[in-house]
C-alpha positions, 0 to 999 in steps of 0.5 A: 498511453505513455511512449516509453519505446524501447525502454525498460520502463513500463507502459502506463494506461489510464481506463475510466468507468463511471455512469456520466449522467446527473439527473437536473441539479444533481452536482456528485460525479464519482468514476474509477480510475484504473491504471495499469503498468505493463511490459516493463524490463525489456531490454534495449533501446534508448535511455528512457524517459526516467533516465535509465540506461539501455539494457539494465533494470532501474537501480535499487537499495533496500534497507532490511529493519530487523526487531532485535527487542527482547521480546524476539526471545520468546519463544527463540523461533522468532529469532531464529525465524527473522534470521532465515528470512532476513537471509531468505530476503538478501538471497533474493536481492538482484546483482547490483542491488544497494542494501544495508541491514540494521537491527532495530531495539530502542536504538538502531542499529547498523548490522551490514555493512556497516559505517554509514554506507550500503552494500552492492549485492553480489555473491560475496558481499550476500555471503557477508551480510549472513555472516553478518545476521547469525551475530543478531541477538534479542535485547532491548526495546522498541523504538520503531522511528529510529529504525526508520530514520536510519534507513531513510538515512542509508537509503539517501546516501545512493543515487538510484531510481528505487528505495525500499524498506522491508520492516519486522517487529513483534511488539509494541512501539514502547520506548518512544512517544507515538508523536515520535513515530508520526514524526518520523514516519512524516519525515520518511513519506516520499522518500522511500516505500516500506513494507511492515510485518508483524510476526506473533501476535504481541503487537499492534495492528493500527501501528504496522498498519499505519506504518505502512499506509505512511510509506505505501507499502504492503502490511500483514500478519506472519502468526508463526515465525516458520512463515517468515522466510517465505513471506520476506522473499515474496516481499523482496521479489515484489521490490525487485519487481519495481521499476518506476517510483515517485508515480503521482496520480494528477488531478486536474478539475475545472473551476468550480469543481470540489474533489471530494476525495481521491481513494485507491480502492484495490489491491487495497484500500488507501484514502490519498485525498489528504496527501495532494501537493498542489502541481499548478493551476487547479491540478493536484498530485497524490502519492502512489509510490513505485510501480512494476507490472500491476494494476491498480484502481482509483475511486475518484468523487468530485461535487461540479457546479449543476448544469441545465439539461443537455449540458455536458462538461469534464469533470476532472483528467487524470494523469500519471507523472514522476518527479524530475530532478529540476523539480519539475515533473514528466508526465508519463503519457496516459490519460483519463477523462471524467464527464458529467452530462445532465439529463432527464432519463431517469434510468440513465441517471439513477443507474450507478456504475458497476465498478462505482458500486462494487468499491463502494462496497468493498470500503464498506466492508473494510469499514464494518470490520474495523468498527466490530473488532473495535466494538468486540473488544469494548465489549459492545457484543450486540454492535459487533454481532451487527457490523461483522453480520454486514461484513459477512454480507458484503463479503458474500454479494461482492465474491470477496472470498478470502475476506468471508474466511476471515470472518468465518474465524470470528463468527459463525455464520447462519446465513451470509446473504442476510448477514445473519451471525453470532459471535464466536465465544473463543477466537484465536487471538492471530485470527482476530488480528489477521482480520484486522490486519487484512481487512482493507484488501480488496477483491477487483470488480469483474470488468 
């Protein structure tokens, strides 16, 4: 466990769950990491080990992007409703806290404060920015890289521990390649975390989605422009809530051993095998992004070189560290070790991990309701009827019950322990897209 005393950093501790027992010959280990962070924000003490001073929460700048296309226009309560949860958002901003504002169409740009630079929230220049936001007006197109370009380049103008940008758009991204976007969103990854909602239902699930899977952050669905202030300050309380960024999951294997892949399987699915930056000698670091009081879970799966019977090694360690200015990096103090041991009990070495099963499980089911909402709109009836009957199913054995409402708007369910449905012939078009949108949320194993 990290030692982060009297500092207002969290505490950081690595648990492992796994069935460490191969059978002969048997070389996949598969465990998941469960790291949580507690007791962060205390006050006093010494500066802490990511450099905050003593008695103050680690600093912040936000960058709120906006959509002000014309399609923001119909109907008018979208506008209206982005205004009132853009102010929602600032009002809910911490003292001290740098933010800018920018409109996002075809073209971005800055709403507050405008030239370059940010704001520091306090009682007047809050006011300011929503004097600034009844300006805002629909018109234009959708150009979603230059929105972020402008806020990565706002956000990198202020020397603070944590950047955050919260993006909203109700439409397509029409007006620049989607090699663009790729680019941009390359450019941004590790610079700062990003929120993205989709408000209505003109707009692309496998772009906000991707968006935010870019950027680690959170997306969702906002069907009705009237949820939008109460979702926009739940999302700026959450950044607020952030006190370490740039957390890295390192992975250290011995030789010989191939990791196959490294996966956050909760609060939601998020595959990092292809980000690992390479930390050293057979160690490798994967993203997480900025972290608060939470807890996450890991499923890591290694191939280690088969073993004779009795033989026992580690298969990999799991660490936690954040980048240091000279390049270098701090290792946050917790840690997890991975084993393999060979035997020739067969009750132990068959046996899978609860939780191994559980995120199995669960990824899936996030698999099986892509591929039928894909299938249901190739008009592929039969196929979509099978994979959301396997998701209903999954839903069901793994207590995933937000999830299984879902789909209860998209199927009719006869019976969910055999996954036995059939397509309903009308759906609500933000009830498909909220499936989609939510379908790699994942409920936690019961430990």
């Amino acid at each position: 466990m990290a030692n982060f005393a009297k500092s207002n950093v969290p505490q950081f501790s690595v648990d492992v769950y796994q069935n460490e027992y191969l059978p002969e010959g048997g070389s996949e280990v598969n465990a998941i990491v469960t790291v949580s962070a507690t007791g962060g924000g205390t006050i006093g003490g010494t500066v802490s080990a990511s450099g905050y001073p003593p008695g103050r929460r680690p600093s912040a700048a936000v960058a709120v992007m906006v959509d002000c296309s014309g399609s923001m226009d119909y109907p008018p309560a979208k506008m209206r409703g982005a205004r009132d949860a853009t102010a929602a958002a600032i009002d809910t901003l911490r003292d001290g806290t740098s933010f800018a504002v920018i409109a996002g169409t075809h073209v971005a740009t800055e709403v507050y404060p405008g030239g370059g630079r940010l704001a520091v929230a306090d009682a007047t220049t809050r006011e300011q920015a929503k004097q600034a936001l009844r300006r805002l007006s629909a018109g234009g197109g959708t150009a979603i890289g230059t929105w972020l370009r402008l806020a990565d380049r706002l956000l990198s103008s202020a020397d603070v521990a944590v950047r955050h940008g919260i993006l909203l758009t109700d439409g397509r991204n029409e007006h620049e390649a989607p090699e663009d976007l790729r680019a941009a969103l390359d450019a941004c990854a590790g610079r700062f975390t990003c929120d993205a909602r989709g408000v209505g239902t003109d707009w692309e699930v496998k772009e906000v989605t991707g968006i935010a899977s870019a950027l680690l952050g959170t997306a969702d669905i906002v069907a009705d422009p009237a949820g939008l202030a109460a979702d926009f300050t739940r999302m700026m309380e959450t950044a607020m809530g952030k006190e370490v960024a740039d957390v890295a999951l390192r992975v250290w294997t011995p030789v010989g051993t191939t990791i196959r892949f490294v996966k956050q399987v909760a609060p939601a699915m998020e595959d990092l095998t292809s980000r690992r930056t390479e930390a050293g000698p057979r160690a490798g670091d994967y993203p997480t992004g900025s972290w608060g009081d939470e807890s996450r879970d890991y499923h890591l799966c290694v191939t280690v070189p088969p073993a004779g019977l009795g033989q026992e090694m580690l298969a990999a360690r799991v660490s936690l560290v954040v980048p240091q200015p000279d390049g270098g990096a701090q290792n946050l103090g917790a840690q997890g070790l991975v084993r393999a041991v060979w035997t020739d009990d067969m009750t132990a070495s068959t046996s899978i991990s609860p939780q191994v099963a559980h995120y199995t499980g669960q990824a899936e089911l996030a698999q099986a309701i892509q591929k039928g909402l894909d299938l249901r709109k190739a008009g592929d009836f039969d196929g979509a009827t099978a994979k959301l009957g396997r998701a209903v199913q999954l839903a069901d054995a793994s207590g995933n019950a937000d999830t299984a409402k879902l789909l209860a708007k998209v199927v009719d369910v006869v019976d969910a322990a055999t996954g036995t449905v059939r397509l309903k012939t009308r759906v609500a078009e933000a009830d498909e897209m909220t499936l989609e949108t939510r379908s790699t949320k994942t409920v936690r194993v019961k430990k």
